[in-house]
N, C-alpha and C positions, 0 to 999 in steps of 0.2 A: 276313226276320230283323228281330225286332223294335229298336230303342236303347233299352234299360234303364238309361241309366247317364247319358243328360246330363242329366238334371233331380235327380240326386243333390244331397247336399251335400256331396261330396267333388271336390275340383280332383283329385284322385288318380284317382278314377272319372272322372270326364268329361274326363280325358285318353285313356282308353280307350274313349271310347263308339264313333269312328269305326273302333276295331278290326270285322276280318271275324270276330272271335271272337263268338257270341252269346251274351257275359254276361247272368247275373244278378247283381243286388247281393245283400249277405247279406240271406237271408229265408227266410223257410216256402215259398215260390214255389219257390225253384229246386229243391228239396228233395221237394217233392209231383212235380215234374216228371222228378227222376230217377227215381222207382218207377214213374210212369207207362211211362215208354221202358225201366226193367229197363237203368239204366247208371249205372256209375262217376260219383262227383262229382270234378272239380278245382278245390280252393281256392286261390287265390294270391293270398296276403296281402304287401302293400309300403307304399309311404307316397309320398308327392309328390315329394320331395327324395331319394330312394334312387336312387343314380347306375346300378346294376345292374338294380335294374326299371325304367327305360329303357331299358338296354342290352337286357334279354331283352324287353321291348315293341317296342323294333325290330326284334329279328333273328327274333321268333318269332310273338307276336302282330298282328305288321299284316301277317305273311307268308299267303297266301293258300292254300296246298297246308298249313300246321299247321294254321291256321284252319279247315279242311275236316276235318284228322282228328281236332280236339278238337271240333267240332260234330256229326259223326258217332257219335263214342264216349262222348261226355261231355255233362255239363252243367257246364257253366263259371261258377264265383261268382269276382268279383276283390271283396277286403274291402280297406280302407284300416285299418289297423293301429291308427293315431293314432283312427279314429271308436270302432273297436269292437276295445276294447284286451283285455278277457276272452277274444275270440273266436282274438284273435292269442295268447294267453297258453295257451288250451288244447290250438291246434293245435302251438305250439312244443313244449309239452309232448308230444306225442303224437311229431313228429317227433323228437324225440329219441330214439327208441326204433328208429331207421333210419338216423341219421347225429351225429356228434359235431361237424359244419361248421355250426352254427346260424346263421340271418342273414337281409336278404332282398336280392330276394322269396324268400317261403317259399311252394313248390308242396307243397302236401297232394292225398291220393288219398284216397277216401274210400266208405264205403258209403253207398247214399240213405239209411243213417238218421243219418247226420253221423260215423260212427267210422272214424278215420284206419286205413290197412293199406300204407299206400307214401311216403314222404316223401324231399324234398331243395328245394336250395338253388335259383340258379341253376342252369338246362341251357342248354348253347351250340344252337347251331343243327346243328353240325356237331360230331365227337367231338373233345374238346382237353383232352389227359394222360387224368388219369383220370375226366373226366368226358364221360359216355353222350350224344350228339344228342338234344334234346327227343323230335323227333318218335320215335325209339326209344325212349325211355321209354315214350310214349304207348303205341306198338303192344305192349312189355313187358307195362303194365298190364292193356293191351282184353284183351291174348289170357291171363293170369292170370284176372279177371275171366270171362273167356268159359267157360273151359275145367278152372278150377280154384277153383271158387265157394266151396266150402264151403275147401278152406283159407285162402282170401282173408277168410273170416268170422268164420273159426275166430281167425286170428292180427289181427284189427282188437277182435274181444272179449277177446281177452288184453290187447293192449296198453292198451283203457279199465280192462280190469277191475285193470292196476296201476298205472295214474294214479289210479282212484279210492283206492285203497291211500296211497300215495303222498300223497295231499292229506289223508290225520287229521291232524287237528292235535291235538301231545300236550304242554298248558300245563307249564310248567316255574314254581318259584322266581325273582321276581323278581332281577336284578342285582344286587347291593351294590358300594358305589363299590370294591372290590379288586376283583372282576371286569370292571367296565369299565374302569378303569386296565390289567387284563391284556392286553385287547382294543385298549384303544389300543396298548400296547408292543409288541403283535403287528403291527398296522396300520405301526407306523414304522418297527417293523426289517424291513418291505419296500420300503421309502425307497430309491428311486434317488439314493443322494446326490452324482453327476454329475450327472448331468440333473434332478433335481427329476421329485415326483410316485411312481407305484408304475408297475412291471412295465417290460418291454422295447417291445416294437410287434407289433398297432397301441396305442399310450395315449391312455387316454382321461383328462380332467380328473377322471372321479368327484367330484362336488361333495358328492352325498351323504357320502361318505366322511369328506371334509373338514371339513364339518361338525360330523361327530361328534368328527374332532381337535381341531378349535376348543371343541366344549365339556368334552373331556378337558383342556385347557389344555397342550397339543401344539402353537401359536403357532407353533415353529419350524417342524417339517417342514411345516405348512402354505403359509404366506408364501414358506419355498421354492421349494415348487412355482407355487405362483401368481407368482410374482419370474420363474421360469422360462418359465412359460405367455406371460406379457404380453410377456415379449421377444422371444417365439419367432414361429413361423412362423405358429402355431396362432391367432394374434390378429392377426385385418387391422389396415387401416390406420383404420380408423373408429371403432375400439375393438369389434368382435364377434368374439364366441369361435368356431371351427370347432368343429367334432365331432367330432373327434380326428385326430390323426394318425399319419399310417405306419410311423414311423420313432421311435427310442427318444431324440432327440435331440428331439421336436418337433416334427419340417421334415415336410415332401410332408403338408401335411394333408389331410383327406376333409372337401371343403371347406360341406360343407351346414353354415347356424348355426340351429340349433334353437335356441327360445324359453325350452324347460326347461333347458337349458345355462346359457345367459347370466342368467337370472333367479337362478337357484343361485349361479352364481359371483358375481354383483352380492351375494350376503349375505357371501360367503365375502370379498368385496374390502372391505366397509365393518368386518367385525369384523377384520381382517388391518390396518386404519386403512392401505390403499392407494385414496387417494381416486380419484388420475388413473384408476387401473384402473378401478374403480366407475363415473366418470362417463363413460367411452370406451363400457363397457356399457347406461348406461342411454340415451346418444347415439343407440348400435345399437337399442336398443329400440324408444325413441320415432322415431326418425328412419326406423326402415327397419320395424320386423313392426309398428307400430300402427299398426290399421286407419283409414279417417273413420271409421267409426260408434264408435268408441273400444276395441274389444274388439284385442287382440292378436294375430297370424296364429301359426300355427304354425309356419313356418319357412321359410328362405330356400334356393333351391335352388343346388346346385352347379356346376350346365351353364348357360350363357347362350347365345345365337347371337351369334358374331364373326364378319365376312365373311363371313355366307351358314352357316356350319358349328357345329355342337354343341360347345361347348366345355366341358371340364369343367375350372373354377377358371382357365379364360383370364380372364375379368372380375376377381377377385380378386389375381392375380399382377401387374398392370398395376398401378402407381403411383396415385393417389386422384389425382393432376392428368390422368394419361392415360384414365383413365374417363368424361373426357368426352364426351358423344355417344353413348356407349355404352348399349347395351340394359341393365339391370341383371339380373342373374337374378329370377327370379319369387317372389314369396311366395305360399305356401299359406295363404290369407286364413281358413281354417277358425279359428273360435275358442272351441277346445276350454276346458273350463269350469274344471277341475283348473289346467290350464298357467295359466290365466289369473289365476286365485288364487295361484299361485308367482309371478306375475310385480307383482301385485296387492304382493300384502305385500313383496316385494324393495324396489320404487321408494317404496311407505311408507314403511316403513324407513330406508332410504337415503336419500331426501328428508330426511325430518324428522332425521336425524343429520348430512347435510350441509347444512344449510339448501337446498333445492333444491325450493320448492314446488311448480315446472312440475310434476316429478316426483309428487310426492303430488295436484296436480291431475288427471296419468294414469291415474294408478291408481285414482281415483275414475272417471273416465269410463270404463276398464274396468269396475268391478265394478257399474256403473249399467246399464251394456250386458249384460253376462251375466245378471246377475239378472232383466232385462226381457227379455230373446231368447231368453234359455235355456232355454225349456221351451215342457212341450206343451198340448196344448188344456185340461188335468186343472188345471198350473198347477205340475207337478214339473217339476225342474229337469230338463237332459237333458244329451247328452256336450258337445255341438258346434251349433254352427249356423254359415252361410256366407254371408253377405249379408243378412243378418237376416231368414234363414229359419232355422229350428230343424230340426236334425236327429232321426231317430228315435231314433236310437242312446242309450238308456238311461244315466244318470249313474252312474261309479262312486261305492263309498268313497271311491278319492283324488281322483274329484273335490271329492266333499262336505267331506273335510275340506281339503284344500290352499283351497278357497275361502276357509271358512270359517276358518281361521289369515289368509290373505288379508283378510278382512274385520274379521278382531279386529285385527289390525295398524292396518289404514287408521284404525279408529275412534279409537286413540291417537296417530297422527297430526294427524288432523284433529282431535280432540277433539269429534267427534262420537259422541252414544254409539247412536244410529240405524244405524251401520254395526256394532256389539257388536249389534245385540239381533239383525239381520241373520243376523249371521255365528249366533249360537245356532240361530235357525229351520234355518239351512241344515245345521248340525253335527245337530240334532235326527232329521233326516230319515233316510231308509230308504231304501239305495240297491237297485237290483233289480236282478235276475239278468236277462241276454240273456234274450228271451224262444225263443229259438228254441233255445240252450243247453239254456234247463229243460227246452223241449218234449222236446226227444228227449234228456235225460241225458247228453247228450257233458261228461266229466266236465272238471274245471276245475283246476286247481293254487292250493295252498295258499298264501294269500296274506302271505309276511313276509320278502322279499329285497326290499332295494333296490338295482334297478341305476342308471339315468340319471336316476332322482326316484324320490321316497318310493313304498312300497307302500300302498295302501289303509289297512292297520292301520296302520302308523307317521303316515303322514298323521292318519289320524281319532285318532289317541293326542299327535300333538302338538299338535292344536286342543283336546282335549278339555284338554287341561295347562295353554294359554294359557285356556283357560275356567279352568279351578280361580283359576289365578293372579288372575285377574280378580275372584275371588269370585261366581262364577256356581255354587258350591255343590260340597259334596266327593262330590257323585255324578259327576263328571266327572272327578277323580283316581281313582273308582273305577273307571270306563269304560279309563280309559287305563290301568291294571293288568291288567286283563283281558288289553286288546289286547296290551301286552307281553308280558303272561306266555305267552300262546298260542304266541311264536314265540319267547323267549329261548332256548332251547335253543340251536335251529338258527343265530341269529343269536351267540351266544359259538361255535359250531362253525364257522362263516364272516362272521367281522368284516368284512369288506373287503368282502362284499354284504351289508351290514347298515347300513350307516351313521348310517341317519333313523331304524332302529327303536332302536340302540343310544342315538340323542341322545336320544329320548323316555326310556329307560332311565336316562339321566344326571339325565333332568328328576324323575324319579320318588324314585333314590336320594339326591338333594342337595335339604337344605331351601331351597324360592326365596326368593330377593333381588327385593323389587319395590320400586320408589320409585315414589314419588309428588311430582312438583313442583306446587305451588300456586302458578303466577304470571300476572300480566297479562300478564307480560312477554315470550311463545314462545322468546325471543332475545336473551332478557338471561343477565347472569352464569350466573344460577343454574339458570337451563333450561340452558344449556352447560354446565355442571356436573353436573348431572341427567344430562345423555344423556353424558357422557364416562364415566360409572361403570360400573364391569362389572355387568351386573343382568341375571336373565334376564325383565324385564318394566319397562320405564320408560312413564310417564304424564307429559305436561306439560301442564296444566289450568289453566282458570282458574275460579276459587272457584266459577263459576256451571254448569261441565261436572262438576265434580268432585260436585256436587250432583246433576244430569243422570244420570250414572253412577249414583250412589247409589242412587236414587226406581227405576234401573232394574232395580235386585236386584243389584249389583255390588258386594259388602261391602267388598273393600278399599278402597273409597271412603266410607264411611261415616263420618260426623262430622269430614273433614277440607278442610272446606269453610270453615272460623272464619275461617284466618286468609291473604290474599294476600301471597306473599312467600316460601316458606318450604318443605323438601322433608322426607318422610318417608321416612324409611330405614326398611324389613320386610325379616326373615329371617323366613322361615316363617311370616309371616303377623303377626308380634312387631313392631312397632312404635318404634323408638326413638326419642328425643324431639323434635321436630321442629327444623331448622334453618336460620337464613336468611344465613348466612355460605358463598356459594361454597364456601370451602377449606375449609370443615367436611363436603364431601358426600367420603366416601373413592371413590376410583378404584376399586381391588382391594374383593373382597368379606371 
């Protein structure tokens, strides 16, 4: 039996390489190999940090008697979720057509031409309530498969042929600000106003969400929830957010701290003006998921080894003085290209609002790493790479555009306008479909829910908006229309998984507020001034970057390079007459 899986780039796969399972990783390989043998595929897609696909990798795949009947019957792909996110996105979809328990790891069954016909969640080893022993599934499906072909084919062609259904996407009428105002009212009056945040347990932060309350000007039930979060259980002692927790109060959280979590809520803490929270987070960033080579990990796992034994959240429950000596849990050093652009533009931000340069100096040596590792031999960007090796795994939309807001950010931080022209090439780009997806048609899901980050279009719709803002041309408030319009429907139909496309929606329906500070000074009155304003676009330049800007096609810069000293207040682009009196810049828009 060959090992397909430790020279991956996934810490997720080459956790499993010394399985008796004989994986493939996703490919055209494993795929030519089931028609060859005339057998069932099993997909099982999880992620590094998923405390359940450990459990079922210990009790199922290092076991020797399943390993035998899944090498027998099957051809085995384990996919890492985080590499190849469309791949996780179409089989979710597909499993949902079998089970309403979505999650992972997610086991998919599959024809060799990639169409799902059998789906679920976790299986125990042995039968526990009402869930079926793995190895009984398996034998379920062989003798289905074996015996009962054509309606195994018959019912895997229904199911794609109504995902493909499913995924038209039918453009609706832009928002107007009374419909997103209704969307937010809908979003609050599901406010736990006990506990802070939405819904009972498991709750999750939803940052995306918040987001969009923050630019509805819903300030309250935000900061509540966040007021709530930071005391809670859900926020170690280091300042890093967990991934949700069990309970509707907060407490027994699921303790993995993903990278898109804490980057989101680092934006949510600096418009919320809760510094300490903010800077606990980007502590957790820098301190614990950035890598040496400067790219950011994807996330921190929940099981450590204490005494010899797996512990899940033993490491985290112990006091930050009793941690010492202690093994820490592992990060998942993959540094996915999207995360890394949320995480990019978060500490931009945040830095250059809190005076916190280390911080804007991170985010530069991210987004120097990604842009140089991230890609392949062609020179296109890609998902992930892991020790600075690039993965194959194809770049999405939300990578492309999450970068690339990540990189228009950094450059108004820095006042470099090399990381803006950056960020354009990356936003300009064409991201590509799995190639293994396209080959065989295994249909894909309509891209405009946000759950734990932006979706592709909200992503690529709010860089394209931070371009307009910039004056990189009204063909890119024209892009970000499109992408809106495609999904507004569905997202005024479910707010609360909308969040990132609803805030691009906000950006679209309200004329922008952008200033412009002209000073030597980064850190005098007037730059404090400048960035305290509510704006959804602040620049602090010095006459000779503002020029920079300019020369580089960036019109709101244009001719405001005369005078040092002094900030320009734009609505919509309208200019008011310049000023160099601090208490002349308004707060409120």
């Amino acid at each position: 039996m060959s090992n397909r899986l430790a020279g991956t780039g996934s810490p997720y796969l080459r956790a499993h390489a010394d399985n008796p399972v004989d994986w493939y990783p996703w490919g055209e390989e494993a795929f030519v190999e089931a028609r060859r043998r005339d057998v069932p595929v099993l997909i099982s897609i999880g992620y590094s940090t998923c405390h359940w696909c450990h459990v079922m990798a210990r009790e199922s795949f290092q076991d020797p008697a399943t390993a035998e009947a899944l090498n027998r019957g099957f051809v085995a792909i384990k996919v890492d979720r985080e590499e190849h996110p469309e791949v996780d996105a179409a089989y979710m979809a597909a499993a949902s057509a079998f089970t309403q328990d979505l999650g992972w790891p997610l086991t998919v069954f599959t024809t060799p031409s990639g169409r799902a016909f059998h789906a679920g969640t976790y299986f125990p080893p042995v039968p526990r309530g009402q869930l079926p022993a793995f190895r009984t599934v398996l034998a379920a499906v062989r003798e289905a498969w074996t015996d009962r072909r054509t309606e195994v084919e018959e019912l895997a062609g229904a199911v794609a042929g109504a995902l493909e259904s499913s995924a038209a996407v039918d453009p609706s009428p832009l928002p107007d600000e009374e419909a997103l105002a209704a969307a937010a009212d809908g979003i609050a009056g599901r406010e736990d106003r006990r506990h802070g945040g939405f819904g009972t347990a498991p709750k999750f932060p939803v940052a995306t969400t918040l987001r969009f309350l923050q630019a509805e000007g819903r300030a309250d039930v935000v900061e509540r929830a966040l007021d709530a979060m930071a005391a809670s259980e859900l926020r170690d002692e280091d300042g890093g957010f967990f991934r949700y927790a069990t309970q509707q109060d907060w407490t027994v959280p699921h303790y993995e701290r993903m990278l898109i979590d804490n980057a989101q809520l680092l934006e949510v803490a600096v418009d919320a003006d809760r510094a300490d929270v903010a800077r606990g987070i980007a502590r957790f960033l820098l301190g614990v998921l950035q890598r040496p080579g400067g790219g950011f990990g994807a996330a921190q796992d929940s099981e450590s080894v204490i005494d010899g034994q797996r512990s899940e959240g033993g490491y985290y429950r112990r006091p930050i003085a009793a941690r010492q000596g202690l093994q820490p849990p592992a990060v998942d050093g993959k540094v996915i290209t999207g995360w890394n652009g949320l995480a990019i533009g978060a500490l931009a931000r945040a830095g250059s609002v809190l005076g916190e340069q280390t911080w804007i100096d991170a985010a530069a040596r991210a987004a120097e790493t990604v842009l140089a590792v991230n890609r392949d031999a062609a020179g296109r960007l890609v998902r992930t790479s892991l020790d600075g090796v690039p993965s194959a795994a194809v770049a999405t939309d939300a990578d492309l555009g999450l970068l690339a807001d990540g990189l228009f950010a950094l450059a108004l931080a820095t006042g470099d306008v090399r990381w803006a022209t950056r960020g354009l090439a990356v936003l300009t780009a064409d991201a590509t479909t799995d190639p293994v997806l396209a080959a065989y048609a295994i249909p894909t899901t309509a891209d405009g829910g946000d759950g734990d980050l932006p979706s592709g279009a909200s992503a690529r719709a709010a860089a394209e908006l931070t371009a307009w803002r910039l004056g990189a041309g009204e063909q890119h408030r024209e892009r970000a229309e499109a992408l809106v319009s495609a999904h507004a429907g569905q997202a005024l139909r479910q707010p609360f998984g909308s969040g990132a496309l609803l805030r691009a929606a906000t950006g679209i329906a309200r004329p922008p507020r952008q200033i412009v500070a002209v000073t030597s000074e980064p850190r005098g009155a007037l730059a404090i001034a400048a960035r305290a304003a509510d704006a959804d676009l602040t620049a602090v330049l010095t006459p000779q970057q503002v020029r920079a800007f300019a020369e580089a096609g960036f019109t709101l810069f244009d001719g405001r390079d005369g005078a040092d000293g002094v900030v320009h207040d734009c609505r919509g682009f309208v200019c008011r007459l310049p000023v160099a009196d601090p208490a002349l810049v308004p707060i409120a828009r």
